[in-house]
C-alpha positions as CSV (number, residue, x, y, z in Angstrom):
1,X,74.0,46.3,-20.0
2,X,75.3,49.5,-19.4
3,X,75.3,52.1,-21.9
4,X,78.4,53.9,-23.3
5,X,76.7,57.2,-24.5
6,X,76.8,59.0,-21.3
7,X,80.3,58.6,-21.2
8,X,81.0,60.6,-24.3
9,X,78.0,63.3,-23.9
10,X,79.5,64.0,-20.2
11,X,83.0,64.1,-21.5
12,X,81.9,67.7,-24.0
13,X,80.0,68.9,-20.9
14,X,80.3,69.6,-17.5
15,X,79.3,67.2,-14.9
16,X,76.5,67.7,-12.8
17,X,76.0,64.8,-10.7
18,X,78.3,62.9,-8.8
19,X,77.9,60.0,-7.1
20,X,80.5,58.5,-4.0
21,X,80.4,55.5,-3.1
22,X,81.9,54.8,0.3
23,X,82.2,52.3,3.1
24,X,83.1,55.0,5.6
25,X,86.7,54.3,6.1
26,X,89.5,56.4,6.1
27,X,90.1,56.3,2.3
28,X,86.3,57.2,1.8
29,X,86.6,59.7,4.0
30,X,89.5,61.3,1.8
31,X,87.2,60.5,-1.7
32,X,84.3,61.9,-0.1
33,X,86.4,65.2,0.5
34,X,87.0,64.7,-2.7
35,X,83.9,65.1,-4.1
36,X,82.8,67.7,-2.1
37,X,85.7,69.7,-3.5
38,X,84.1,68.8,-7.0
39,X,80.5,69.3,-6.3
40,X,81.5,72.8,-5.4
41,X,83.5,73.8,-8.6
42,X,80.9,72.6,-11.0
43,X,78.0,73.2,-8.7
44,X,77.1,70.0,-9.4
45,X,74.8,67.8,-7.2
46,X,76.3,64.7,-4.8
47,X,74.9,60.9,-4.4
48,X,75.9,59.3,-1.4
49,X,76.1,55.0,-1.9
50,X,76.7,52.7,0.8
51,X,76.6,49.1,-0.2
52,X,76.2,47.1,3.0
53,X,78.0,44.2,3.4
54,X,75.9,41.9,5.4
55,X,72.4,42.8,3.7
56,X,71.7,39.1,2.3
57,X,73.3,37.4,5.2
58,X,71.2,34.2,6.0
59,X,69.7,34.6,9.5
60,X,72.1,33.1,12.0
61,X,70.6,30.3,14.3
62,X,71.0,32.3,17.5
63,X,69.5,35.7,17.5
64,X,73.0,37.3,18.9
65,X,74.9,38.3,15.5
66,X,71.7,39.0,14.3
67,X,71.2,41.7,16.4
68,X,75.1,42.4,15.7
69,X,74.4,42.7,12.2
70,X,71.3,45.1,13.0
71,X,73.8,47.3,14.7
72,X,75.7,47.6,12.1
73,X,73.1,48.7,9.7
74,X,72.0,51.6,12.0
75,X,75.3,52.6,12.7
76,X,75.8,52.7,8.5
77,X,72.3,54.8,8.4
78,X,74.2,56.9,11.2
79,X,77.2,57.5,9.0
80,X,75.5,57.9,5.8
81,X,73.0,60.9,7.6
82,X,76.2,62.2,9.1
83,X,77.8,62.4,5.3
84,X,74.7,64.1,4.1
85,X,74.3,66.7,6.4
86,X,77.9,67.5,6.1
87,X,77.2,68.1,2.2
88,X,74.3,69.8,2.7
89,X,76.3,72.3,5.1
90,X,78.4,73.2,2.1
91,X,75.9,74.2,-0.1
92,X,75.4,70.9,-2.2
93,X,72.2,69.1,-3.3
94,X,72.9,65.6,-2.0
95,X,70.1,62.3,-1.4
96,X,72.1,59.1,-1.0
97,X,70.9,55.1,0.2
98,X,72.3,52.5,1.9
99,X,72.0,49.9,-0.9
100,X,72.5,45.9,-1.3
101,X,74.2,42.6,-3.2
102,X,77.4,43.0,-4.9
103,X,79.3,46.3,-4.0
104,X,80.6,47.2,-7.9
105,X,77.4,45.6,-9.1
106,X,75.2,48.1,-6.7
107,X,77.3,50.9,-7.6
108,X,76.8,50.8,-11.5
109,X,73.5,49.8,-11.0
110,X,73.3,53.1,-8.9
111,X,75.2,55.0,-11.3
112,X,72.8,54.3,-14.5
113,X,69.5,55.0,-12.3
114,X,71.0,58.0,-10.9
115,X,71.9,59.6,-14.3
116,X,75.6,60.1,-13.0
117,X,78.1,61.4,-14.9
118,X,81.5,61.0,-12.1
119,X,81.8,58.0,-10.2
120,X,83.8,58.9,-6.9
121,X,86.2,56.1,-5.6
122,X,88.6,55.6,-2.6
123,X,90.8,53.0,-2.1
124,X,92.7,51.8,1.2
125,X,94.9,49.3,-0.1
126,X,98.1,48.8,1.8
127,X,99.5,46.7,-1.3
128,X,98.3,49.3,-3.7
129,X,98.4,48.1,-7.6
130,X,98.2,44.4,-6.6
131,X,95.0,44.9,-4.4
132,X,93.7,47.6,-6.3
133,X,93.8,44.8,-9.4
134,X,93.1,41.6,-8.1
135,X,89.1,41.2,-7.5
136,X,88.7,45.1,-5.8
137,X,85.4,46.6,-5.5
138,X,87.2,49.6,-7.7
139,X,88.6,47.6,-10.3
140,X,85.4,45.8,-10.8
141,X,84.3,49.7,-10.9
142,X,86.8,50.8,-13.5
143,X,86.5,48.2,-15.8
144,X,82.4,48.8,-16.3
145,X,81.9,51.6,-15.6
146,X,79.8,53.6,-18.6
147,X,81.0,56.9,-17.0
148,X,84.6,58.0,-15.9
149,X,85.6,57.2,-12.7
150,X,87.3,59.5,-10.1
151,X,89.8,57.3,-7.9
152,X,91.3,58.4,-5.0
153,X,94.4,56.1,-4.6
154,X,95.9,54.8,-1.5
155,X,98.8,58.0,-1.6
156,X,96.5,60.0,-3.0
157,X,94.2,59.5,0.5
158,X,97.7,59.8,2.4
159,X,97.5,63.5,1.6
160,X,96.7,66.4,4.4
161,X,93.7,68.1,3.3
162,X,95.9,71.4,2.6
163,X,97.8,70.3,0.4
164,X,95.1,69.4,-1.8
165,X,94.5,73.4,-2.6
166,X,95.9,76.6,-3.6
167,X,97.4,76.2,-7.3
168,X,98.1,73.0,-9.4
169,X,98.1,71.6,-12.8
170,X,95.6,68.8,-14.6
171,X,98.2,66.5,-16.2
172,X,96.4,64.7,-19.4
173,X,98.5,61.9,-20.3
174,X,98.2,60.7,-24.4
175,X,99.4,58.5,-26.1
176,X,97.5,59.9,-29.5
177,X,95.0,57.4,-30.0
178,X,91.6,59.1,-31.6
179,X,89.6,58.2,-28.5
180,X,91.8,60.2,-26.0
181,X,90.5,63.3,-27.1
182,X,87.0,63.0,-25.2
183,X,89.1,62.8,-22.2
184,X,91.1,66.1,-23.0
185,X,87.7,67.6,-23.4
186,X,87.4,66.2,-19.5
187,X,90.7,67.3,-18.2
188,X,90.1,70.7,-19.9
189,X,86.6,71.1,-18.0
190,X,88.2,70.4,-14.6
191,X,90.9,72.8,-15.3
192,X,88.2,75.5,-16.4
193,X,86.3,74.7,-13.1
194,X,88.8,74.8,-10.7
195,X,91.3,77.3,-11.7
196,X,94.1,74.8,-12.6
197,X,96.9,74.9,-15.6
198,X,96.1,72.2,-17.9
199,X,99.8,70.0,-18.5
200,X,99.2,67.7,-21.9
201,X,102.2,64.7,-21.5
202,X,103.3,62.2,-24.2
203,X,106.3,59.5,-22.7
204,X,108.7,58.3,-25.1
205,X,110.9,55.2,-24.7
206,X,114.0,55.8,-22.8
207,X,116.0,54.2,-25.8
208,X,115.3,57.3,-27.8
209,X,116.6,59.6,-25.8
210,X,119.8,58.2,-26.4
211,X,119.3,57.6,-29.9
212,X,120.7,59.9,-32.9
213,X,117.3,61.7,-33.5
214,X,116.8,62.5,-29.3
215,X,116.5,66.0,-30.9
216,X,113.9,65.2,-34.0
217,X,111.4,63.1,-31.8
218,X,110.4,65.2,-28.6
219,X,110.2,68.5,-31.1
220,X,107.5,66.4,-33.6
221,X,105.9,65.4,-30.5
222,X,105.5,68.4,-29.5
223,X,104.5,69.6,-32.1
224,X,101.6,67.4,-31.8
225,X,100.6,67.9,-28.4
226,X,100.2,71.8,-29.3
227,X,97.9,70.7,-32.5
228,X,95.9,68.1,-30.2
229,X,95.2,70.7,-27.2
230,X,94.7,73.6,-29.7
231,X,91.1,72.2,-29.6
232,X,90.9,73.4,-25.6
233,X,92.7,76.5,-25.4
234,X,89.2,78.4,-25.5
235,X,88.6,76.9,-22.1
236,X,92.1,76.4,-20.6
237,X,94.7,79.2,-22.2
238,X,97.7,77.8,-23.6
239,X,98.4,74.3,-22.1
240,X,102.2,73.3,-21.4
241,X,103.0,69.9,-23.9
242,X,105.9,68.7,-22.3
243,X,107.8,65.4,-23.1
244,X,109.2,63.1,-21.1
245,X,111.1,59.7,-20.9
246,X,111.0,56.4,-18.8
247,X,110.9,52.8,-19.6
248,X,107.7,52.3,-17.5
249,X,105.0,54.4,-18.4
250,X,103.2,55.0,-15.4
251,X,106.4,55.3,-13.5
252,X,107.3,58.3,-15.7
253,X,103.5,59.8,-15.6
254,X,103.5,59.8,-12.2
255,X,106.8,61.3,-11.4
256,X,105.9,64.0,-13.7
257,X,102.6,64.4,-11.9
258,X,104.1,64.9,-8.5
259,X,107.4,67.7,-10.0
260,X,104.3,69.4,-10.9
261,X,102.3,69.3,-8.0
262,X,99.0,67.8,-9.8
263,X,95.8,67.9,-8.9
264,X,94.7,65.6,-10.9
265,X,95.9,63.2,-13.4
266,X,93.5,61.7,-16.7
267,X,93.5,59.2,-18.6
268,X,91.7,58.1,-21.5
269,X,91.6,54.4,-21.7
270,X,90.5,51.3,-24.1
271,X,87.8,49.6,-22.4
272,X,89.6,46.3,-23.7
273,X,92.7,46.9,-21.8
274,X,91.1,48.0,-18.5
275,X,89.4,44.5,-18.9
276,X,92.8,42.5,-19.0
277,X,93.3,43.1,-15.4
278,X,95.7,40.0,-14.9
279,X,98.6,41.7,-17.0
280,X,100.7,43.2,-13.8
281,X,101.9,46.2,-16.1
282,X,98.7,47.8,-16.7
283,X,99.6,51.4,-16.5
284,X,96.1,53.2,-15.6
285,X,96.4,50.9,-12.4
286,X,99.7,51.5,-11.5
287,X,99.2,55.2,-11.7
288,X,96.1,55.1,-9.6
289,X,97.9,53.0,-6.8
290,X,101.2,55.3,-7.0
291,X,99.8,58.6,-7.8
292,X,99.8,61.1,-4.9
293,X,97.2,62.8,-6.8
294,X,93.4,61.2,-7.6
295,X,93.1,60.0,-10.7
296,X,90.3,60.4,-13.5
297,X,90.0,57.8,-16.1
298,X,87.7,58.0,-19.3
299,X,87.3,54.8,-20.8
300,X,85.9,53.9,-24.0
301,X,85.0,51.1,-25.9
302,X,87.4,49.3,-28.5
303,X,86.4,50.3,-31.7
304,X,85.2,53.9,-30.8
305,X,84.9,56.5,-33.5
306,X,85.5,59.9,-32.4
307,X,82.6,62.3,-33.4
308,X,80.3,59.3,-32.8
309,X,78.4,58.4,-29.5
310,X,78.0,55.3,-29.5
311,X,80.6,52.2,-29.8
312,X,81.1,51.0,-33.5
């Protein structure tokens, strides 16, 4: 079984090898521009995974789609050398395979052998959250995954290459729980590497900001924000803690993500409730298939212990 301890150790470091797993669509094609962008800012080194998808096919009666699916596999080999030299021209360390079996089982199989600390994702759903939940080679991905996982999204992928420079901010969405702080550690390294303002966002009901202490809450809030990213500001500068409202979580994280032209949204989330996949509200879905920014998401085991490495 895969081992959480990576997953914490990476999450006070920076990472230094990536690995992209791709089919060599168009959404790939937007994660693996992804990654290259990453690789570069933390000079860190790239591993290029195609799982093919007719590897353990049985051998077909007639030789003809035999020779089809021998076609295929050379003209994956083709793309997968093409991706690697096109890595390589930018300065970054890259191997790569074309591997077999399962896709989300090849990929954490990969990821653990490979001594990865990012898993790179794209997604090409044209229903977003409900393909991106229901039986998807990334959700299979998020939900084991013993290191966090760097998902482009469907609008995320939608996005001209331009825009996805010049200034931005990292928005690090809490909700306070103990665990969350290994993933502020996270957003404040990708802020350090890549020159971006680190935003730290807490949503509140909207009942209370109609409610007689509208004034109270956000300014305790607040306060704890400044007291939870105090630990970062060495790396970061001051961080803006901003407040916001909506009755959907993910709705609200994500509108706030896009006024504020983010890079980069993280999240750290319970391993237990990435798990629970059939509960259509699950906000660190939602955000991935709506956010027009990738998305980073540091999940840890129910029970964790800050301070501690391993699950309790």
């Amino acid at each position: 079984m895969p081992t959480f301890r990576r997953v914490f150790a990476v999450a006070n470091s920076v990472p230094r090898r990536m690995l992209l797993a791709t089919d060599f669509s168009a959404a790939s094609r937007a994660a693996f521009q992804a990654a290259r962008v990453l690789c570069l800012s933390f000079q860190a080194d790239l591993y290029i995974l195609n799982v093919f998808d007719y590897a353990n096919a049985d051998p077909p009666e007639s030789g003809g789609l035999l020779l089809e699916i021998d076609s295929f596999y050379h003209d994956a080999e083709q793309c997968l050398h093409d991706l690697l030299k096109e890595a390589s021209r930018s300065d970054i360390r890259c191997d790569g395979k074309i591997g077999s079996g399962s896709a989300h089982s090849t990929i954490l199989e990969t990821a653990e052998i490979e001594h990865i600390d990012i898993i790179v994702l794209g997604t090409r759903s044209i229903h977003g959250f409900e393909r991106l939940v229901f039986g998807s080679t990334a959700e299979a991905v998020l939900r084991s995954a013993s290191c966090p996982v760097f998902t482009v999204g469907p609008r995320a992928a939608s996005q001209k290459a331009e825009d996805a420079g010049g200034p931005g901010v990292v928005v690090f969405a809490t909700d306070f729980h103990n665990a969350t702080t290994e993933a502020l550690q996270m957003a404040a390294s990708f802020c350090s590497a890549m020159n971006l303002s680190l935003h730290c966002l807490h949503v509140l009901p909207r009942g209370v900001e109609d409610s007689l202490h509208k004034g109270i809450i956000p300014l305790i809030i607040t306060e704890a924000l400044h007291h939870l990213v105090a630990t970062v500001e060495d790396k970061v500068g001051p961080p803006v803690c901003a407040v916001t409202y909506g009755s959907e979580i993910s709705s609200a994280i994500v509108d706030y993500a896009r006024a504020n032209e983010a890079r980069l949204i993280v999240l750290g989330v319970c391993r237990a409730s990435l798990a629970a996949s059939h509960i259509p509200a699950h906000i660190a879905y939602r955000i991935i298939a709506e956010a027009s920014c990738p998305v980073l998401t540091v999940a840890f085991p129910l029970g964790y212990k800050t301070g501690s490495l391993d699950p309790m």
